[in-house]
N, C-alpha and C positions, 0 to 999 in steps of 0.2 A: 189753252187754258190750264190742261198740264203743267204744260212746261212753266207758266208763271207761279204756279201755284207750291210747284217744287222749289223754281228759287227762292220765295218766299220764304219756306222754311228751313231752307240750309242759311237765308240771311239771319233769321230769329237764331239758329244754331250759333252762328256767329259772333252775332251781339252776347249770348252766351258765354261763349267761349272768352269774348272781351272783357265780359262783365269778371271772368275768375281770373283774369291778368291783372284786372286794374285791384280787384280785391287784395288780391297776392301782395301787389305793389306797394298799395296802400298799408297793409299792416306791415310790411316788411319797414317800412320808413319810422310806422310808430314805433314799431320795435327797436328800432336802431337810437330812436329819440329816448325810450325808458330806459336803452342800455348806456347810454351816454349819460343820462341824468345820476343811473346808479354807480355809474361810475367817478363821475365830478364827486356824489357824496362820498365815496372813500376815497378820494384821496385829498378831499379836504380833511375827511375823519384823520388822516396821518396827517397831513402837513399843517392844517392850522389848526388841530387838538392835543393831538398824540405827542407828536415833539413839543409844542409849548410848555405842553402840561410836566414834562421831563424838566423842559427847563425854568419850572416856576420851582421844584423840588429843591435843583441845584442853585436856584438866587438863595435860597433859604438857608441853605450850607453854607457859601459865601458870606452870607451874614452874619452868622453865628462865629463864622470862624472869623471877618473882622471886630467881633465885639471882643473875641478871647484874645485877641492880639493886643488889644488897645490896652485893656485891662491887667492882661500881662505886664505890658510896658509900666500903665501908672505904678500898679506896684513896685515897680523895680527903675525907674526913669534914666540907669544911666548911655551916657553917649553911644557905644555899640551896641545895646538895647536898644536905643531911639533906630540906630540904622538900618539893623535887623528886621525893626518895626518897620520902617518907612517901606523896605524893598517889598519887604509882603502885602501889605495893605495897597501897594501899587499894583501888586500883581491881581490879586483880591478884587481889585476897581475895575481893571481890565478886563478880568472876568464876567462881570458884572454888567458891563456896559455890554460884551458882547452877546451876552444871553436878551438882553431887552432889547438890542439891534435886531436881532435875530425874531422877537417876539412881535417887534412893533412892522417888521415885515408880512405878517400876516393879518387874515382877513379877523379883526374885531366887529365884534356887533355893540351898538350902544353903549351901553352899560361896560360892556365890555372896555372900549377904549375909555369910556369916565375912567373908572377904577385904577386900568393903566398909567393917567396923567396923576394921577393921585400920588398915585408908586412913585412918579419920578419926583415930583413935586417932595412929596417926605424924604427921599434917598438925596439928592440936594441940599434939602436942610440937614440931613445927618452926616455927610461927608462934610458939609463946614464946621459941624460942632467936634467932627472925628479929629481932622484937621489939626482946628484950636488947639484941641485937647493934647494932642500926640506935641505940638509945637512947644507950650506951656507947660509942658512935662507933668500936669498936676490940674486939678477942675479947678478954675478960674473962681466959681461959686457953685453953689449947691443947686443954685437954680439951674446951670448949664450941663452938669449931668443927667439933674431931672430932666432936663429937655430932649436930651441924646437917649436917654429912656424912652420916651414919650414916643420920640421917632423910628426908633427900632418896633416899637412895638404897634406903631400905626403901618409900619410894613409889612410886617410881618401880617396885620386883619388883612391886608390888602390884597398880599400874594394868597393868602385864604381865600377870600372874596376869590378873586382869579381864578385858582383853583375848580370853584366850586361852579362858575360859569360856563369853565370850559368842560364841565361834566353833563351839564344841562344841554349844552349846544351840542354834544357830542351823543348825547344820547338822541336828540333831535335830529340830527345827521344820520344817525342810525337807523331809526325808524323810518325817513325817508326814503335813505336804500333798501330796505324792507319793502315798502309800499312800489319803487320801482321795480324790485327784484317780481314781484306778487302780480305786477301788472304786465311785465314782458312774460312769466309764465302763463297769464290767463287769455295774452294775445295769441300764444304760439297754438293753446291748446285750440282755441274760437279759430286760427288758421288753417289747424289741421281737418277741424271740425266742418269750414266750409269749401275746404276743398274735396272734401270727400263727398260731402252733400252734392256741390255742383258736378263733380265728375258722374256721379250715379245718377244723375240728371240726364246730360248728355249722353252718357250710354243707352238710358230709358227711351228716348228722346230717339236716335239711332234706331233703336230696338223696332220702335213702332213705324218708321219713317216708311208710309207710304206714298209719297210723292218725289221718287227720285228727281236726280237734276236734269233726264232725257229719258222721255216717253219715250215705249215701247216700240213704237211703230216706228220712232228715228232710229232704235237702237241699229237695225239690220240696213240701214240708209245709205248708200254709195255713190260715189262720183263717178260719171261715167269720165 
């Protein structure tokens, strides 16, 4: 009856000792899940905020500096002016294309990509009226400047708008890493916490263990 009565309790020991592996286990996996989450949020925070947001600054440069090219030109329209014109404002375009390549490769949300289509939608009509104009050495009418206004200046709300989303989504991103950073801390400290709980268990547990695994009277037991 001993002897059943001791294994009994080195099995309950057991299932113990199970019980702080699989706990161990279990939060080591969460953990590894909150450090993965926090980590996806920075490095979306750089690759599809940080760098866009660089290069919504630099479309706005490029703009500016093809309205002063053009404008240069009209004033003055002759033939090595025009060409002058032309090489830059190519180069300008190039530019241009390659920062929205680069922008429409990352992750937009909603709103986000509207706005986007909007930008290109405007910058399309203002490269034809740039075009025209550079072609025609002179504004065709008065109405097609206004318009080439109009369109500089709806890009211009837009890269704004842009701007201002990806300030919003980035601070959103941030706080997420925050809240993962705040949850793999409050798992490590809850791990350390029940590992020490369950170890001062099992020692107590030991401490008091009066039903070894072989009664007394087998202990001195020999084989003849």
């Amino acid at each position: 009856m001993n002897l059943l009565s001791g294994i009994h309790h080195k099995v309950k020991l057991a299932f113990l000792f199970l019980g702080i592996v699989l706990t161990m286990l279990g939060s080591s996996l969460w953990e590894t899940r909150q450090l993965h989450d926090m980590n996806t949020a920075v490095a979306s925070l750089y690759q599809d905020r940080l760098q866009p947001a660089a290069g919504l600054f630099a479309l706005n440069d490029h703009m500016y500096a093809k309205r002063r090219l053009l404008e240069s030109y009209l004033a003055a329209p002759t033939q090595i002016h025009f060409h002058n014109t032309q090489v830059q404002l190519v180069a300008q375009n190039k530019a241009i294309d390659s920062l929205l390549k680069s922008y429409q490769a990352t992750y937009m949300v909603a709103e986000e990509n509207k706005v986007f289509q909007s930008v290109m939608a405007h910058l399309t009509r203002y490269n034809y009226l740039e075009a025209e104009l550079l072609y025609v050495g002179a504004p065709t009418s008065g109405a097609s400047a206004q318009e080439l206004a109009q369109q500089f200046d709806r890009i211009h709300a837009d890269v704004s708008r842009l701007t201002q989303i990806q300030l919003q989504v980035g601070q959103q991103l941030s706080r997420g890493s925050e809240v993962a950073d705040g949850h793999a801390t409050l798992l490590s400290q809850v791990k350390i916490a029940l590992l020490v709980v369950l170890t001062v268990a099992i020692l107590q547990a030991l401490a008091v263990d009066k039903h070894p695994l072989l009664p007394k009277n087998l202990k001195n037991f020999r084989l003849n």
